[in-house]
ZATORLUM-811581 format. One line per field, with one value per residue: x, y, z of N, C-alpha, C in turn; residue number from 1. Coordinates in nm, 3 decimals, m for minus. Example, Ala and Ser with C-alpha at 12.3 -4.5 7.8 and 13.67 -1.06 7.14 Angstrom:
REM ZATORLUM-811581
n.x (1.319 | 1.285)
n.y (m0.569 | m0.225)
n.z (0.780 | 0.708)
ca.x (1.230 | 1.367)
ca.y (m0.450 | m0.106)
ca.z (0.780 | 0.714)
c.x (1.320 | 1.290)
c.y (m0.330 | 0.003)
c.z (0.780 | 0.787)
pos (1 | 2)
REM end
This chain:
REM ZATORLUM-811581
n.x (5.163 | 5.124 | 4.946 | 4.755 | 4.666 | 4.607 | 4.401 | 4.199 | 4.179 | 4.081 | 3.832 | 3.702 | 3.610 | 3.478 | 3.287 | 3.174 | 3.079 | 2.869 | 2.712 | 2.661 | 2.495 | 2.290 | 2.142 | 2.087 | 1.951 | 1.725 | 1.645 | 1.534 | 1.331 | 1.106 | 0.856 | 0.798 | 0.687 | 0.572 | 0.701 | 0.460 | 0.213 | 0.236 | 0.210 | m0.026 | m0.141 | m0.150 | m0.243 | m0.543 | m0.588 | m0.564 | m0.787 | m1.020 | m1.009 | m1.123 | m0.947 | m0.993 | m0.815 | m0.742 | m0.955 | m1.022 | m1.071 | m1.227 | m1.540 | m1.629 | m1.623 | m1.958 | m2.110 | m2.155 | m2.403 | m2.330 | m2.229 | m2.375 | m2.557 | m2.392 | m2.362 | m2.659 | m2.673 | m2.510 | m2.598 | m2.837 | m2.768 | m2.677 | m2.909 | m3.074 | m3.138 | m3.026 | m3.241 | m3.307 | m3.290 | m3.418 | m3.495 | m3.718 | m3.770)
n.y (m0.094 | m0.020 | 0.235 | 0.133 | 0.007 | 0.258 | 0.371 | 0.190 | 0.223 | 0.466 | 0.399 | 0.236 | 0.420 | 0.591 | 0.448 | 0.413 | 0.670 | 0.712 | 0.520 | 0.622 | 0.847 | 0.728 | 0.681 | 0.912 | 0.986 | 0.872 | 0.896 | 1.136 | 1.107 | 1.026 | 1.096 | 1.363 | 1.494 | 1.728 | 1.801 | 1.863 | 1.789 | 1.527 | 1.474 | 1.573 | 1.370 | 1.170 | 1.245 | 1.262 | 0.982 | 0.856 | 0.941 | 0.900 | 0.617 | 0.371 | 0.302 | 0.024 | 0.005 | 0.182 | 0.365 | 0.579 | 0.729 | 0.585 | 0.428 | 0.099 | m0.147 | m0.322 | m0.559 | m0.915 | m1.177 | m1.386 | m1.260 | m1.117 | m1.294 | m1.421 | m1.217 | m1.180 | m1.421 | m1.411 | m1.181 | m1.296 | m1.484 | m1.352 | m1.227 | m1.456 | m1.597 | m1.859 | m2.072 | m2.267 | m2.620 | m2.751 | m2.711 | m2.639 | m2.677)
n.z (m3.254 | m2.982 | m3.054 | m3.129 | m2.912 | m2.759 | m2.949 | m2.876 | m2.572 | m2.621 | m2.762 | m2.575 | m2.405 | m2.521 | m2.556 | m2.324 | m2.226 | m2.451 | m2.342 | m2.109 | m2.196 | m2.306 | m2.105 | m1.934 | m2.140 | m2.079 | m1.820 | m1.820 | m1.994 | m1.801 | m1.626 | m1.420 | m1.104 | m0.921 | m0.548 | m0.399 | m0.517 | m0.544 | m0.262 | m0.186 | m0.333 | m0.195 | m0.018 | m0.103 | m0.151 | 0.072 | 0.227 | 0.085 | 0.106 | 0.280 | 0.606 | 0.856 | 1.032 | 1.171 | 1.361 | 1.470 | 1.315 | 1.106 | 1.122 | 1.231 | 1.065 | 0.919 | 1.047 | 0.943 | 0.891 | 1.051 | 1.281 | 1.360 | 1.499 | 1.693 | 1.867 | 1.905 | 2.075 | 2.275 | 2.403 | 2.459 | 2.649 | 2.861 | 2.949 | 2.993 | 3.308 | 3.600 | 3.572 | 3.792 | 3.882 | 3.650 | 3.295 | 3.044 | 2.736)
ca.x (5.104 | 5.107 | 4.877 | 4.634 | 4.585 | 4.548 | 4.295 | 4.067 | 4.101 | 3.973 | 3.687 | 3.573 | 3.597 | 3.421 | 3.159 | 3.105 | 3.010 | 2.739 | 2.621 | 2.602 | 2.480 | 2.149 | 2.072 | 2.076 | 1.791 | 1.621 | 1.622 | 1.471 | 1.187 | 1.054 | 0.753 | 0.790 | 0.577 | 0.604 | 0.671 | 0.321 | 0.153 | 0.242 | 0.195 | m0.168 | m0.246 | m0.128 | m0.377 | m0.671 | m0.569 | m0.552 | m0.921 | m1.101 | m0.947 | m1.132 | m0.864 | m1.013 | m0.728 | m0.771 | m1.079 | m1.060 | m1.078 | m1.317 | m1.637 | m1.615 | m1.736 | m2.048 | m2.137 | m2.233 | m2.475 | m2.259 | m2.157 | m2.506 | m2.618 | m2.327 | m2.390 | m2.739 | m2.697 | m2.427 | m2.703 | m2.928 | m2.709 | m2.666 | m3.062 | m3.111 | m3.089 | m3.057 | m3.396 | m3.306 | m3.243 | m3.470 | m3.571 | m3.842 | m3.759)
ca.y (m0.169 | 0.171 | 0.345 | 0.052 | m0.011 | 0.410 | 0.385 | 0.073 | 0.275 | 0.535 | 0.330 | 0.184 | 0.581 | 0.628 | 0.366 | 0.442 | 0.793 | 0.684 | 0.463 | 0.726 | 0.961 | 0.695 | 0.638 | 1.059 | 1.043 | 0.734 | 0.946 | 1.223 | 1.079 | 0.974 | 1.143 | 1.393 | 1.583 | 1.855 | 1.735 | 1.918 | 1.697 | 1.394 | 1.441 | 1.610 | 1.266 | 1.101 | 1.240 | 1.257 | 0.838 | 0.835 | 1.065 | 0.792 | 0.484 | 0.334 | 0.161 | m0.029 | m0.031 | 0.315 | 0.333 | 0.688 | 0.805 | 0.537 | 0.359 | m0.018 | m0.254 | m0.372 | m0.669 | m1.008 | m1.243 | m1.444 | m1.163 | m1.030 | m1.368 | m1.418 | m1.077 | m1.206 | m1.532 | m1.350 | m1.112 | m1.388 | m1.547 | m1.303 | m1.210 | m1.537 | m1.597 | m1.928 | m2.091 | m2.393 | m2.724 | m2.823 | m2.616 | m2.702 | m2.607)
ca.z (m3.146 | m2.907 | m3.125 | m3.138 | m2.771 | m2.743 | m3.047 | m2.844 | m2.484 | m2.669 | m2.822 | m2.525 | m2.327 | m2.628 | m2.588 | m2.182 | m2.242 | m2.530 | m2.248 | m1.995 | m2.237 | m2.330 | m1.927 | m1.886 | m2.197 | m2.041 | m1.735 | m1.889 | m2.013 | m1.679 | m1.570 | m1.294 | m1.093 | m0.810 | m0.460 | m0.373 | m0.625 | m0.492 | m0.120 | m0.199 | m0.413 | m0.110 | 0.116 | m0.132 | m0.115 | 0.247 | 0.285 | 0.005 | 0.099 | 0.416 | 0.623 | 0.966 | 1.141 | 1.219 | 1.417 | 1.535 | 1.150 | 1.047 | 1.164 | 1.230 | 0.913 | 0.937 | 1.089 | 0.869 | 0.982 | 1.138 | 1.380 | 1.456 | 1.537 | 1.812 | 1.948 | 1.958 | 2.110 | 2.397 | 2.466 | 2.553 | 2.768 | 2.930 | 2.975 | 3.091 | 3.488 | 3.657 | 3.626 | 3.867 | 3.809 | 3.542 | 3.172 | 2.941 | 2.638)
c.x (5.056 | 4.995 | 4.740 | 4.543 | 4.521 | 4.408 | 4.207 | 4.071 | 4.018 | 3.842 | 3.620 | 3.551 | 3.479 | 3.245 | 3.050 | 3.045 | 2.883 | 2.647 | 2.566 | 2.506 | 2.280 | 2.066 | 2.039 | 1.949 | 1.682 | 1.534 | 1.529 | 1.357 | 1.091 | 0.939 | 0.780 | 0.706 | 0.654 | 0.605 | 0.468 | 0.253 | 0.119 | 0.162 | 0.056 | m0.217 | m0.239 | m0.246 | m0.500 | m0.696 | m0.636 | m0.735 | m1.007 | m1.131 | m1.014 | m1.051 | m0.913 | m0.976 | m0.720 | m0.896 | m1.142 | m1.125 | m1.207 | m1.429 | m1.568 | m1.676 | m1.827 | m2.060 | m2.229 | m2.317 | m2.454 | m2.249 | m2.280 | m2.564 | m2.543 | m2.344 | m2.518 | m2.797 | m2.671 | m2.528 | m2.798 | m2.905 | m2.696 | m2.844 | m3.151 | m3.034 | m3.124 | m3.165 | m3.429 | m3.255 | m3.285 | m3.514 | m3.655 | m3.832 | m3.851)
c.y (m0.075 | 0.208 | 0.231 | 0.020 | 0.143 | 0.422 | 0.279 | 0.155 | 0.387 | 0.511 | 0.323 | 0.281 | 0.608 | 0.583 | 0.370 | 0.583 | 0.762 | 0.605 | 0.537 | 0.795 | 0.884 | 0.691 | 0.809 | 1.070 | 1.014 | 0.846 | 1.074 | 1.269 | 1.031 | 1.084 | 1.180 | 1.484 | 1.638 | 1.779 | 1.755 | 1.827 | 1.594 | 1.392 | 1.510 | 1.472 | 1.163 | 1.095 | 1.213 | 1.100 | 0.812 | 0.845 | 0.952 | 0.696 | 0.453 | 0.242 | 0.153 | m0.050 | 0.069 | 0.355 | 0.491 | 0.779 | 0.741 | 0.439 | 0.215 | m0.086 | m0.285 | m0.512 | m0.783 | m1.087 | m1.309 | m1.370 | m1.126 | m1.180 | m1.402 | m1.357 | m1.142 | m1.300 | m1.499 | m1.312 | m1.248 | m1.444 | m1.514 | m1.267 | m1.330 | m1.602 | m1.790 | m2.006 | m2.214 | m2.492 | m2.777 | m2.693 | m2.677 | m2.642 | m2.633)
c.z (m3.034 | m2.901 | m3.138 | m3.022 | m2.721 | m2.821 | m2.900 | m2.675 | m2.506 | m2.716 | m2.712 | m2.407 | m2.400 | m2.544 | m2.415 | m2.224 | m2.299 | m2.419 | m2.179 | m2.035 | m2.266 | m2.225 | m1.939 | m1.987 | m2.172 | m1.922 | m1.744 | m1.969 | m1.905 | m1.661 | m1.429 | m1.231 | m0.954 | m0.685 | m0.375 | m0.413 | m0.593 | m0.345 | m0.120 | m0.255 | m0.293 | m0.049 | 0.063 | m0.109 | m0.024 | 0.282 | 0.215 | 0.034 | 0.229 | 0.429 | 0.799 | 1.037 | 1.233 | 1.266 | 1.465 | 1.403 | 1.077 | 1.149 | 1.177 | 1.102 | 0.976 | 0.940 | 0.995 | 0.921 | 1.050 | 1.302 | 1.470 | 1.526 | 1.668 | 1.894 | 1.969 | 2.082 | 2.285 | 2.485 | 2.600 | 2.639 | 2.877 | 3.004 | 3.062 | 3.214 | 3.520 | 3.666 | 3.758 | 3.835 | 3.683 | 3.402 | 3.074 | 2.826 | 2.485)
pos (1 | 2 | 3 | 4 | 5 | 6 | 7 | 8 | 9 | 10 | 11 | 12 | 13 | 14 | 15 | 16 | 17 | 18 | 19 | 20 | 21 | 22 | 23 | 24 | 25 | 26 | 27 | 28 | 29 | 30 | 31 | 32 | 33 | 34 | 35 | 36 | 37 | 38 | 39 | 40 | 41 | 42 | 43 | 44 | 45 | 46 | 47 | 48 | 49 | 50 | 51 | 52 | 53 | 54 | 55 | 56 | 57 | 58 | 59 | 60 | 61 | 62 | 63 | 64 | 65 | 66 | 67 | 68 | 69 | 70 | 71 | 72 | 73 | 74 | 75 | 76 | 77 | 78 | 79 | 80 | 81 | 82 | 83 | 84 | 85 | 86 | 87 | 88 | 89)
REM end
């Protein structure tokens, strides 16, 4: 009875190791690369990638027709003065 429970903690000592031992090959197949590598693919990202939030780095988007027509309309509002009481339009 002894010798049986010694035999099965041995099995399942046994059977953790084989576990450990498949995660360390798993691990091992992973694809790694140089920290250099990475933090260069970072920036080429960064340098490609227009992001608009950043304004000092990038232009503004271009305006849809929607936008130019507001800006247009503003303008005018501004351009036009008081004419009196009455307009003839």
């Amino acid at each position: 009875m002894e010798e049986e429970i010694k035999y099965e903690i041995l099995r399942i000592k046994l059977r953790r190791i084989q576990e450990l031992n498949i995660k360390a090959k798993k691990s091992l197949l992973k694809e790694r690369i140089p920290t250099s590598q990475s933090s260069l693919s970072i920036i080429n990202y960064c340098l490609e990638n227009i992001d608009y939030l950043i304004p000092v780095l990038w232009k503004n988007p271009q305006m849809n027709n929607y936008q130019k027509y507001q800006v247009y309309k503003n303008t005018r509002k501004l351009k036009m003065k008081d004419p009196g009481c009455c307009t003839i339009v």
